[in-house]
N, C-alpha and C positions, 0 to 999 in steps of 0.2 A: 504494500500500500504506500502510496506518496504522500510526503509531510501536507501538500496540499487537500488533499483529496478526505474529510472526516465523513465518514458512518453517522444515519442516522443518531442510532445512540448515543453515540459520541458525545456528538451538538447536543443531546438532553443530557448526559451527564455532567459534561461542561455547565450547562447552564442552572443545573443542582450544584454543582460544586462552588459555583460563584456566589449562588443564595445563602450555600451555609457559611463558607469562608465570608462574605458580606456582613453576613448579621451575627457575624460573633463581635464585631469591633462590638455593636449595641450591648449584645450582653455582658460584653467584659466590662463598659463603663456602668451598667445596671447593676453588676456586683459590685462594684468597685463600690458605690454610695454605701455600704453596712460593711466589706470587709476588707482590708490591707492589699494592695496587689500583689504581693507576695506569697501571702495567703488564696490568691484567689487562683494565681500559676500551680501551689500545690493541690488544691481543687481539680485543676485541668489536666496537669497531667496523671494523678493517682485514680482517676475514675476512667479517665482513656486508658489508659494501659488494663487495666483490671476489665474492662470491656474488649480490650483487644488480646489478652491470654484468656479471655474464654472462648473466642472466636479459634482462636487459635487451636483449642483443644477440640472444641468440636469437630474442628476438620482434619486432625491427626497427625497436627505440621510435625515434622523435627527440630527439638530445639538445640540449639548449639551448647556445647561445653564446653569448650575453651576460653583458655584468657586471651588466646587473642581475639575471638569474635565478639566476647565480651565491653573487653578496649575498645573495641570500636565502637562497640551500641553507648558506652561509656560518651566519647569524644564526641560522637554524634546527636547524643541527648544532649551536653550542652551545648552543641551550636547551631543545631535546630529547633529547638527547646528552650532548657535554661535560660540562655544569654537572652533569645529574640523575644519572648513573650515576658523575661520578668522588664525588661527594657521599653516593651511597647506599654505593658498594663500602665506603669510606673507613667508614660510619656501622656498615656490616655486622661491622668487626671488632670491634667493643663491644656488637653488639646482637645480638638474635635476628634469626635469618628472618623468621618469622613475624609480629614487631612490627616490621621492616623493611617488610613487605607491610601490615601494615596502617595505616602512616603514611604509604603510597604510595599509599595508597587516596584519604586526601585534597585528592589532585590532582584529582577531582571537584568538590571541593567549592571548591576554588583557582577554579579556571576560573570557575565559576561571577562569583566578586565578581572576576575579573581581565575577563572579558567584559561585563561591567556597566559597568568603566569607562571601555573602550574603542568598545562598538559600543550603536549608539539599540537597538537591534532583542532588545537582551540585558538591559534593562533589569531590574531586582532584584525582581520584583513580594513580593506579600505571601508567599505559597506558596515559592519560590524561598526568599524570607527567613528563613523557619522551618525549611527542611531543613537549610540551612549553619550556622544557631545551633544544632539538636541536633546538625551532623556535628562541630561545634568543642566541641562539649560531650563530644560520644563520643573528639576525641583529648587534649581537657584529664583527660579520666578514663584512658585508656591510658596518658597518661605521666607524669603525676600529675604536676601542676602544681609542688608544691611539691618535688617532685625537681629543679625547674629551678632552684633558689635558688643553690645551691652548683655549680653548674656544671661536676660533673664530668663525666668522660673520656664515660661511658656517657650524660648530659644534653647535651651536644654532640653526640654521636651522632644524639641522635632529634632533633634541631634541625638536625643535617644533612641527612638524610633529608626531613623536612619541608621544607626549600629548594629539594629538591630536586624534590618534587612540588610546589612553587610555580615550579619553572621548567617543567613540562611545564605549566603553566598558560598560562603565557605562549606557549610554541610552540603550545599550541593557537591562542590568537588571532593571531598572525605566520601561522601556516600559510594560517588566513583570509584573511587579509589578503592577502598576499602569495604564497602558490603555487595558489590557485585554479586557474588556468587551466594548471600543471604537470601531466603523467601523475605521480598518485601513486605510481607503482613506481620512474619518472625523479628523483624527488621525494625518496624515499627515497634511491634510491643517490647520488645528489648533497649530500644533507644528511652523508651515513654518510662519503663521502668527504674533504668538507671537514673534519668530525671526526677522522678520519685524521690530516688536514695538520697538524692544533692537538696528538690526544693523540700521536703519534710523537717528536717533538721533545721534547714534555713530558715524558713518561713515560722520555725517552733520558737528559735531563739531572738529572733527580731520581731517578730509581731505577734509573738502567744500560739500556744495549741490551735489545732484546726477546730473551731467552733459548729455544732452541727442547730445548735438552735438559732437557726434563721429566718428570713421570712419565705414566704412562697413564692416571691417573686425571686428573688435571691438565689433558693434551689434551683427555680428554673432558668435560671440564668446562667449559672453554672452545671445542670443539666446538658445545658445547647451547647455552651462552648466546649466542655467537655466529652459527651458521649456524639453528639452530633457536628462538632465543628472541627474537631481535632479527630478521635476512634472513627465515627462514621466517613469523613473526610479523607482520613488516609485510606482509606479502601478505595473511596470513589477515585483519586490519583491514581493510584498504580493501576485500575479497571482502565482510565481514561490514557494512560500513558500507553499500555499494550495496545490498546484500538486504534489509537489514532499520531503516536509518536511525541518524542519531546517537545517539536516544534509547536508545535497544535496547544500543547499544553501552557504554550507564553499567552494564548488569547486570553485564559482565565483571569493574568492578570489585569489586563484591560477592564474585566468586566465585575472586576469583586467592588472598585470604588464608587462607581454611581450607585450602587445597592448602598452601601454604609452609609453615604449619603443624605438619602432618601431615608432612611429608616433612621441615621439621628436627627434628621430636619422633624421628621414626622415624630420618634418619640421623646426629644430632648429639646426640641426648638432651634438645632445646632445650624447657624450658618455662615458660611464662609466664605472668605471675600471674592473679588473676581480674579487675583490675582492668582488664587488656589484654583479656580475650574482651568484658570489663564494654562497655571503650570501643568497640571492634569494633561490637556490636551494636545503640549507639547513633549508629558512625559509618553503620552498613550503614541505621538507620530512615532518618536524615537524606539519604541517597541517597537513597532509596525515595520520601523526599517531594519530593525534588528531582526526582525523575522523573515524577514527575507518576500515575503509573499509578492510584494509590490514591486518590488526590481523585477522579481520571475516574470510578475504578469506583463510588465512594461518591456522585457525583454523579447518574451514570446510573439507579441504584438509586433514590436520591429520589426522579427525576422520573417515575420510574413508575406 
């Protein structure tokens, strides 16, 4: 199958995967008001993982026992995990959803120069070049560069965020590296659980025990980001990755920020400026050229 070409299903999974990865920003700010964001990370990943090793058993995977596969689900919890969610939660209580998701978008564009520097086969061509100089031009406009001068509460925020989609940069190239030859499902629940071991401790000595008397809306809220936004999520990826290819799987990000959006304007009142849809839709071209799609199709067209 060609990177262009998706399956039906595909395009609906894609378009469930965007809804739930969307509306977790909502729920993680909806927990955020009653618990720690620290607290609310060991929440997500100890319920995801405990949902993804029962997944696991039912279908009769093999789990690994080694320390080296270990190590890796180890390295890989935190830099797909750890790092990026206690860094976004943290970044969400001064910032919007919506410009949450859209500076999470740039972990497109991360990967990109962090796979350059680690593998021959990823090298930076000219094409590549030009997508991540307008995607850095679309986040230098979102957060307006000269708001970073003075370094406040809310310019630490979007520069947490940002780090944070520079570490799912890197777990994408670890993940290469090093769990190739792992079931992606094993893969997951062993990255989600080492993350356990790290944020439980964490989250116990900085912000108190995990608290289970909460409100309903609170559960549910870590409910969705945990068993539906993160457990159920990782399934739909790797479903959506074997059908239809890596490439296909950069549209996702295009489409998870107008959802977050929309769902903070509608349940938080969140809105934000023009300079943030401004930079959006310059980070959304520079994907576009990163994907390649539009040279292809411009190409084709030529040689006609």
């Amino acid at each position: 199958m060609t990177e262009d070409r998706i399956p039906v299903r595909a395009w609906i999974d894609l378009a469930l995967l965007a809804l739930l990865w969307g509306g977790s920003f909502l729920a993680i700010r909806e927990a955020l008001d009653e618990i720690g964001f620290l607290t609310s990370v060991a929440h997500r990943v100890t319920w995801a993982s405990i949902m993804l090793w029962i997944i696991v058993a039912a279908r009769r995977l093999a789990v690994p026992r080694s320390l080296r596969a270990w190590s890796a689900f180890f390295v890989m919890g935190c830099l797909n995990n750890v790092i990026p969610f206690t860094l976004m939660a943290w970044g969400q209580l001064s910032i919007e959803s919506g410009l949450t998701a859209i500076l999470n978008a740039t972990s497109a564009i991360w990967a990109v120069l962090v796979a350059a520097l680690f593998f021959a086969d990823e090298r930076l061509t000219m094409r590549r070049a030009i997508g991540v100089l307008i995607g850095f031009l679309g986040v230098s406009t979102a957060i307006g560069l000269q708001n970073l001068a003075s370094l406040e509460l809310r310019s630490l925020a979007q520069l947490a965020v940002i780090g944070g989609a520079i570490s799912y940069a890197f777990a994408g190239c670890w993940a290469r590296a090093r769990l190739q030859d792992q079931s992606p499902l094993v893969a997951a629940a062993g990255m989600l659980t080492c993350s356990t071991l790290v944020m439980l401790p964490l989250s116990r000595t900085l912000e108190g025990p995990l608290e289970f008397d909460l409100s309903l809306s609170t559960w549910a809220a870590i409910a969705y980001f945990a068993l539906a936004a993160t457990a159920a999520a990782y399934i739909l990826y790797y479903r959506i990755l074997a059908a239809a290819g890596a490439g296909n799987l950069l549209l996702v990000t295009l489409m998870i920020p107008p959802i977050a959006i929309l769902l903070g304007s509608w349940a938080r009142d969140e809105a934000l400026t023009s300079s943030a849809y401004l930079g959006f839709a310059l980070l959304g071209a520079g994907l576009l050229v990163l994907d390649g799609r539009i040279s292809n199709a411009v190409r084709k067209s030529l040689s006609r």
